[in-house]
C-alpha positions as a printed Julia matrix, in Angstrom:
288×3 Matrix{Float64}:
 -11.31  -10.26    5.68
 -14.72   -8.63    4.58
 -13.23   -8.82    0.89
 -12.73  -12.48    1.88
 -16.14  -13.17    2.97
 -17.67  -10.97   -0.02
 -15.8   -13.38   -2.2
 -17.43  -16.3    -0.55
 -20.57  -14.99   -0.54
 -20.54  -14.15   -4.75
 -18.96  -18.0    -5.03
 -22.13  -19.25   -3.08
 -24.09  -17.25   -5.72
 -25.62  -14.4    -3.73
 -26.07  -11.21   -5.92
 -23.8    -8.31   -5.5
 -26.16   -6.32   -2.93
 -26.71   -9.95   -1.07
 -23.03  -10.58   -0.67
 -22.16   -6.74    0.53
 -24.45   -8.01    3.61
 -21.66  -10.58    4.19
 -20.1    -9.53    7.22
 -16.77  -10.86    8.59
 -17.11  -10.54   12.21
 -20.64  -12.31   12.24
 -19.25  -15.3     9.85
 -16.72  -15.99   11.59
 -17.64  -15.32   15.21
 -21.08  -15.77   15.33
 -21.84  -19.2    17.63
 -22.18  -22.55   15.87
 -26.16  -22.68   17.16
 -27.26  -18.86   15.93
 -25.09  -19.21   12.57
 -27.6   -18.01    9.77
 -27.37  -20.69    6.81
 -26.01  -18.43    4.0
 -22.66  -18.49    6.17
 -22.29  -22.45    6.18
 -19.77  -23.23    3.45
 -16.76  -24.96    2.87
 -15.04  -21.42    2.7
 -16.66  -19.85    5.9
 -16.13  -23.3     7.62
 -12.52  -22.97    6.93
 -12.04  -19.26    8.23
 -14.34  -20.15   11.3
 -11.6   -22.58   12.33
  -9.48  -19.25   12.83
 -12.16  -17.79   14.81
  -9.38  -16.89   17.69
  -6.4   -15.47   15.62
  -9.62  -13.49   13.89
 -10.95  -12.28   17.13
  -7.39  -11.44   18.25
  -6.7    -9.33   14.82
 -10.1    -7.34   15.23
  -9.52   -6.42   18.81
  -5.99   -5.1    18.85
  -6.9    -3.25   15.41
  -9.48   -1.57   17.02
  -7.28   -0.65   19.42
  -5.09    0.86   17.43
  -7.06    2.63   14.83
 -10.13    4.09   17.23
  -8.83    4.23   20.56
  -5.62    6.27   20.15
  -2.14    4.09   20.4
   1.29    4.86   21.88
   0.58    8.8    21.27
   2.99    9.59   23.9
   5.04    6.69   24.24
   9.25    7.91   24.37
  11.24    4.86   24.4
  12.16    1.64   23.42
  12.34   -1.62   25.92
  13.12   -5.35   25.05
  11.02   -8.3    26.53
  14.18   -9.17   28.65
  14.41   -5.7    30.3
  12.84   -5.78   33.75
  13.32   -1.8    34.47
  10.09   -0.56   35.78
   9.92    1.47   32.66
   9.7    -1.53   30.52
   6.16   -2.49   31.71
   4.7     1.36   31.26
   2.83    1.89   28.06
   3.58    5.72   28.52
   7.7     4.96   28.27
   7.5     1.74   25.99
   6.3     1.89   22.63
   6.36   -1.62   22.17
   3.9    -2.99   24.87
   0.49   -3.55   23.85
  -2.49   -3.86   26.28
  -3.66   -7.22   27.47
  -6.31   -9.07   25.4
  -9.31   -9.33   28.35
  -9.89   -5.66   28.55
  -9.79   -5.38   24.81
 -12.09   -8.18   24.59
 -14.79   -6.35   27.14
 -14.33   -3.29   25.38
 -12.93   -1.02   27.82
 -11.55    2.0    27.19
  -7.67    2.93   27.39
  -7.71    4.03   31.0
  -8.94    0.63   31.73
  -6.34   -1.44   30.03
  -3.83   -3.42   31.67
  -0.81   -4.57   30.78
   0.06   -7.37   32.55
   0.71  -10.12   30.33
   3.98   -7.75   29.39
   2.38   -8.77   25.37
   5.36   -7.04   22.97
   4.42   -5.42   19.77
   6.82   -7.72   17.5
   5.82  -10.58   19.09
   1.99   -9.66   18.0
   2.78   -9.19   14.7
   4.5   -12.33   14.46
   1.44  -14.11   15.4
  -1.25  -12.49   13.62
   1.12  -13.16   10.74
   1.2   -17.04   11.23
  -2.53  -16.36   11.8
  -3.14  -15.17    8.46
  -0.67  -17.74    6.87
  -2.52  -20.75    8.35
  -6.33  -19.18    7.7
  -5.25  -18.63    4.24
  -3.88  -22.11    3.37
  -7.27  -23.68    5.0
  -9.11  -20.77    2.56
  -7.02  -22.18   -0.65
  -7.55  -26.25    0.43
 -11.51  -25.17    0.5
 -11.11  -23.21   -3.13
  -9.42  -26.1    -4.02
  -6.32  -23.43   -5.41
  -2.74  -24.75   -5.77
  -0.7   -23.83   -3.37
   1.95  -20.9    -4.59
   6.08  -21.95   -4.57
   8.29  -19.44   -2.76
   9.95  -17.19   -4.56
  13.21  -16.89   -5.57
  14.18  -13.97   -3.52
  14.98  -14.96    0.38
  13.08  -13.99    2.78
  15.16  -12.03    4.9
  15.62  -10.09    1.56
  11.98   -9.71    0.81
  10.5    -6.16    0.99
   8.49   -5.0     4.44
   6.59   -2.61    2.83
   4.47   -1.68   -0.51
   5.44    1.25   -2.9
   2.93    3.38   -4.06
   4.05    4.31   -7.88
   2.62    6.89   -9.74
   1.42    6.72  -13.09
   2.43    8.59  -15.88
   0.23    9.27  -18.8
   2.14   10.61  -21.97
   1.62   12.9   -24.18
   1.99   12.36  -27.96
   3.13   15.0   -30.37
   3.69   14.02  -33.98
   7.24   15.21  -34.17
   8.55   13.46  -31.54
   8.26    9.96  -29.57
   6.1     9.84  -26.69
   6.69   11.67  -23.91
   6.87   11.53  -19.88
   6.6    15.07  -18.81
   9.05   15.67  -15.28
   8.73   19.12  -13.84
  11.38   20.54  -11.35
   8.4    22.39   -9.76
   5.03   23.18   -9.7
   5.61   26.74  -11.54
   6.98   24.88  -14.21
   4.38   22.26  -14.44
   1.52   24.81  -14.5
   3.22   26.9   -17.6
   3.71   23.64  -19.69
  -0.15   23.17  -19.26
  -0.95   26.74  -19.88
   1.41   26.37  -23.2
  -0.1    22.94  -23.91
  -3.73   24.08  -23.79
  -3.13   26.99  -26.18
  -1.52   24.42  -28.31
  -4.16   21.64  -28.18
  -7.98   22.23  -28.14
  -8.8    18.9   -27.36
  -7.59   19.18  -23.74
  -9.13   21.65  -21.45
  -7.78   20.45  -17.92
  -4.83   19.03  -16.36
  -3.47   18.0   -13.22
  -0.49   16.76  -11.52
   0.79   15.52   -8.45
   3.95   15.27   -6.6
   6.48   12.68   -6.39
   9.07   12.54   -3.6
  12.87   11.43   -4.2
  13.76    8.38   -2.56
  16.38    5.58   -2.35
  16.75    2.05   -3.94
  19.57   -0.41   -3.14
  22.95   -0.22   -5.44
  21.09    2.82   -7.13
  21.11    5.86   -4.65
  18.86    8.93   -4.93
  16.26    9.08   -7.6
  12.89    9.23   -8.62
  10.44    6.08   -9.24
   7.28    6.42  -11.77
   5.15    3.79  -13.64
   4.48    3.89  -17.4
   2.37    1.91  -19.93
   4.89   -0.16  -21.31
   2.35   -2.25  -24.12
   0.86    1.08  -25.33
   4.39    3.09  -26.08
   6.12    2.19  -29.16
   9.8     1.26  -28.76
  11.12    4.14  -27.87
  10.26    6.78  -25.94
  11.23    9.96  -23.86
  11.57   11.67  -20.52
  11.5    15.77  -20.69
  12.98   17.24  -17.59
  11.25   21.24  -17.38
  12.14   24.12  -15.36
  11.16   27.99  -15.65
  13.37   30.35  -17.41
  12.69   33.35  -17.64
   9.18   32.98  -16.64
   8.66   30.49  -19.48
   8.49   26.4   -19.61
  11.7    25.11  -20.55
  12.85   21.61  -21.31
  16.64   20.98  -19.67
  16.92   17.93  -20.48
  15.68   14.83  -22.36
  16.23   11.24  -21.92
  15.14    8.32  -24.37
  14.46    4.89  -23.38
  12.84    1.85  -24.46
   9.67    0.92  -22.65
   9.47   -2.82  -23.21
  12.93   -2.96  -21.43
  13.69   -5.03  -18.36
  16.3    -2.5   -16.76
  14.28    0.62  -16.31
  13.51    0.24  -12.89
  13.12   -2.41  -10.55
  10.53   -4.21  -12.51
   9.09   -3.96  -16.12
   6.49   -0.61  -16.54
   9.0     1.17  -13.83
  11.5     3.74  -14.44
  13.98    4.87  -12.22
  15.65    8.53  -12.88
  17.47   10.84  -11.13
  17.77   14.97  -12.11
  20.22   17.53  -12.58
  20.17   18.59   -9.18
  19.8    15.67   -6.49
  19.07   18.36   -3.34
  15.3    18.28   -4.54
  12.87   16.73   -2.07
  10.1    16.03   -4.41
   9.29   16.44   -8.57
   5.78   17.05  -10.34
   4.5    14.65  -13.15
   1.64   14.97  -15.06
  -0.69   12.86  -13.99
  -4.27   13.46  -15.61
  -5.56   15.37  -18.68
  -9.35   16.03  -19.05
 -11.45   17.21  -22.15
């Protein structure tokens, strides 16, 4: 929501150290009568009308992310159980404290629990929250509103992938090249080898990439790529350590302006000789 509010700030043409002043919680919260001017626009006029699903999202992240949550909650109760257990924070993972105490800012021993509030429930209404603050946002930007999708709903993904990117490296006798190492031995001798090779480059770096599963597809391995700067084809070297030395076991071409790579164009989804590994190494940075 600060983002939010930045935004409106820069579209009511403060400067950039101006707008960073722009604070949610007093735009949206502050009363009507003690509302400094800057803050009364179309924009902040149309998020003010969410001032309780705002005030609602603040407090119970708060909660959450400063005053410990659930650290030693065991168990999981419906809304329609009635065992004592049910209504005890310290056996139910899904109640959440009462809004009033939250509200008054007291501190955990002080919460209450009462209103028997259920975690899912919460998120269901902070969700509609958003969803009806940001349509009011869009009327006052005067955006179009956005058509669903294609995909259903109840198929729609509940969470966001963090890809890495992979840089390649170019040698002249060969397409371009995503480097894959089996572990971090191996990835440290190809940069050793590459630096005695290449002058131009005097650090590199790496990081880790952990096997995981998409639908239809199984186990495998998910990494982005720059598919406008590769040329139409391209290759992915799988290296291990033999005898103490970098070595290549195998190599895959593809074409990066395909469709079918991965789940979506600039993705590609591989999998390795041997499946039991937890995690692969990709180079990820090079540095004059």
């Amino acid at each position: 929501m600060d983002i939010i509010v930045y935004v409106a700030a820069r579209r009511a043409g403060a400067s950039v150290a101006d707008a960073e002043d722009w604070k949610a919680a007093r735009a949206i919260c502050a009363p009507s009568a003690s509302l400094p001017t800057k803050y009364r626009t179309d924009d902040i006029r149309a998020l003010r009308r969410h001032k309780d699903w705002f005030e609602t999202l603040n407090h119970y992240r708060n909660c959450m992310t400063h005053r410990g949550w659930h650290e030693h909650s065991f168990g999981y109760f419906d809304r329609s159980d009635n065992t004592p257990q049910a209504n005890n924070p310290f056996h139910n993972i899904m109640l959440v404290p009462d809004l009033g105490p939250l509200r008054q800012g007291a501190r955990p021993d002080k919460w209450t629990y009462r209103e028997r509030r259920w975690l899912d429930a919460l998120v269901h209404a902070i969700e509609s929250g958003a969803l009806a603050a940001l349509e009011d946002l869009l009327n006052a930007w005067e955006l179009p509103e956005t058509q669903p999708g294609r995909i259903p709903e109840e198929e729609q993904a509940t969470v966001f992938l963090t890809v890495p990117f992979v840089p390649w490296v170019i040698d002249a006798k060969s397409p371009p090249v995503l480097h894959v190492f089996l572990s971090e031995d191996a990835a440290r001798l190809f940069f050793e080898d590459f630096r005695k090779k290449s002058e131009e480059f005097r650090t590199f770096s790496f990081r880790e990439v952990r096997r995981m599963k998409l639908q239809d597809d199984g186990d495998g391995y998910l990494v982005a790529y720059h598919s406008e700067s590769l040329k139409s084809s391209a290759e992915v070297h799988l290296h291990t350590v033999l005898s103490e030395k970098d070595h290549v076991i195998a190599k895959v071409g593809f074409c990066p302006s395909a469709d079918n790579n991965g789940p979506s164009k600039g993705l590609l989804w591989f999998r390795t000789p041997d499946l039991n590994l937890e995690s692969v190494f990709v180079f990820s940075h090079a540095g004059r």
